[in-house]
C-alpha positions, 0 to 999 in steps of 0.5 A: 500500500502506498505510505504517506511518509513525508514527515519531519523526522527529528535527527538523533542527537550528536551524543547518541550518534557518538554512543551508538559507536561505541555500542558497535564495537566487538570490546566495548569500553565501559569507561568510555561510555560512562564518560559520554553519558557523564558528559551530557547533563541530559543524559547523566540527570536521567541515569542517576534518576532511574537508577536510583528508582525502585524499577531498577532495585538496587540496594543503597544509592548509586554515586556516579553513572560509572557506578552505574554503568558496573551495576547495572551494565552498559545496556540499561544504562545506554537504554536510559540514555536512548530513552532521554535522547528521544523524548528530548527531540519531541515536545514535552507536552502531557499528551505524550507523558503516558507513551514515554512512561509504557516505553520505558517500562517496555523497552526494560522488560523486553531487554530483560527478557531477552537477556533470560532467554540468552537472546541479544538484548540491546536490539529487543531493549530498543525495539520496546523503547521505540515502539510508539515514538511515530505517535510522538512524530505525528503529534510533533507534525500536526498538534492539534488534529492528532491530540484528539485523536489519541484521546478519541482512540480506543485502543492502538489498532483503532488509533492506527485506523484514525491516523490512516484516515487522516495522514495516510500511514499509521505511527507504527509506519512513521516509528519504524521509519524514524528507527531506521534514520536512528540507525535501529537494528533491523530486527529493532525496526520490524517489530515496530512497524510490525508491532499493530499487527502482531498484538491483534493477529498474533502472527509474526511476520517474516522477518529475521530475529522474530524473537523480538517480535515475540516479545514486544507481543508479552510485553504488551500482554504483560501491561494489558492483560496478563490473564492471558500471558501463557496462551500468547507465549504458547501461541507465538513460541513456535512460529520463532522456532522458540522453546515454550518451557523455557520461554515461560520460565524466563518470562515470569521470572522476569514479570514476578521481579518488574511486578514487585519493583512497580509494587515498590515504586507505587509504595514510594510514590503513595508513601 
C-alpha cells in the first residue's frame, strides 16, 4: 500500500550518534561510555534518576553513572540514555507523558527478557523503547488534529485506523521509519512497524530475529492483560522456532521481579 511518509523526522542527537559507536564495537569500553553519558547533563540527570528508582532495585544509592554503568551494565544504562535522547527531540507536552512512561517500562522488560532467554538484548531493549515514538512524530507534525485523536482512540489498532484516515500511514509506519534514520537494528525496526499487527493477529511476520517480535507481543500482554500471558507465549513460541518451557520460565521470572519493583515504586510514590 502506498505510505504517506513525508514527515519531519527529528535527527538523533550528536551524543547518541557518538554512543551508538561505541555500542558497535566487538570490546566495548565501559569507561568510555560512562564518560559520554557523564558528559551530557541530559543524559547523566536521567541515569542517576532511574537508577536510583525502585524499577531498577538496587540496594543503597548509586554515586556516579560509572557506578552505574558496573551495576547495572552498559545496556540499561545506554537504554536510559536512548530513552532521554528521544523524548528530548519531541515536545514535552502531557499528551505524550503516558507513551514515554509504557516505553520505558517496555523497552526494560523486553531487554530483560531477552537477556533470560540468552537472546541479544540491546536490539529487543530498543525495539520496546521505540515502539510508539511515530505517535510522538505525528503529534510533533500536526498538534492539534492528532491530540484528539489519541484521546478519541480506543485502543492502538483503532488509533492506527484514525491516523490512516487522516495522514495516510499509521505511527507504527512513521516509528519504524524514524528507527531506521536512528540507525535501529533491523530486527529493532520490524517489530515496530510490525508491532499493530502482531498484538491483534498474533502472527509474526517474516522477518529475521522474530524473537523480538515475540516479545514486544508479552510485553504488551504483560501491561494489558496478563490473564492471558501463557496462551500468547504458547501461541507465538513456535512460529520463532522458540522453546515454550523455557520461554515461560524466563518470562515470569522476569514479570514476578518488574511486578514487585512497580509494587515498590507505587509504595514510594503513595508513601
Amino acid at each position: 500500500r502506498p505510505v504517506n511518509l513525508d514527515f519531519d523526522l527529528p535527527a538523533q542527537p550528536q551524543s547518541l550518534v557518538k554512543l551508538a559507536a561505541l555500542l558497535r564495537e566487538d570490546d566495548i569500553n565501559l569507561n568510555a561510555v560512562g564518560a559520554l553519558i557523564e558528559a551530557d547533563m541530559s543524559f547523566a540527570a536521567a541515569v542517576m534518576k532511574a537508577v536510583n528508582s525502585p524499577l531498577y532495585g538496587l540496594k543503597g544509592r548509586v554515586q556516579s553513572v560509572q557506578q552505574a554503568v558496573t551495576y547495572l551494565g552498559v545496556r540499561e544504562i545506554s537504554a536510559i540514555a536512548y530513552e532521554t535522547g528521544l523524548q528530548d527531540a519531541f515536545p514535552q507536552v502531557p499528551q505524550l507523558v503516558a507513551v514515554w512512561e509504557r516505553a520505558s517500562i517496555r523497552g526494560l522488560l523486553m531487554g530483560r527478557l531477552a537477556q533470560a532467554l540468552s537472546m541479544e538484548a540491546w536490539s529487543a531493549h530498543t525495539a520496546g523503547l521505540f515502539e510508539e515514538c511515530g505517535k510522538a512524530v505525528l503529534y510533533r507534525h500536526a498538534p492539534e488534529q492528532y491530540a484528539p485523536m489519541l484521546a478519541a482512540a480506543r485502543d492502538d489498532a483503532h488509533l492506527v485506523e484514525l491516523e490512516r484516515g487522516a495522514f495516510g500511514c499509521g505511527h507504527d509506519d512513521v516509528g519504524a521509519n524514524l528507527c531506521e534514520a536512528w540507525g535501529l537494528a533491523p530486527a529493532a525496526v520490524a517489530s515496530v512497524r510490525h508491532h499493530i499487527s502482531i498484538h491483534t493477529t498474533m502472527r509474526l511476520p517474516r522477518v529475521s530475529h522474530r524473537y523480538i517480535c515475540v516479545l514486544s507481543a508479552l510485553a504488551h500482554t504483560i501491561t494489558n492483560d496478563p490473564v492471558q500471558l501463557d496462551e500468547v507465549a504458547m501461541k507465538l513460541a513456535p512460529q520463532a522456532m522458540l522453546d515454550q518451557t523455557s520461554l515461560l520460565r524466563g518470562l515470569h521470572r522476569v514479570k514476578d521481579k518488574l511486578d514487585a519493583a512497580l509494587a515498590r515504586s507505587e509504595e514510594r510514590r503513595v508513601g
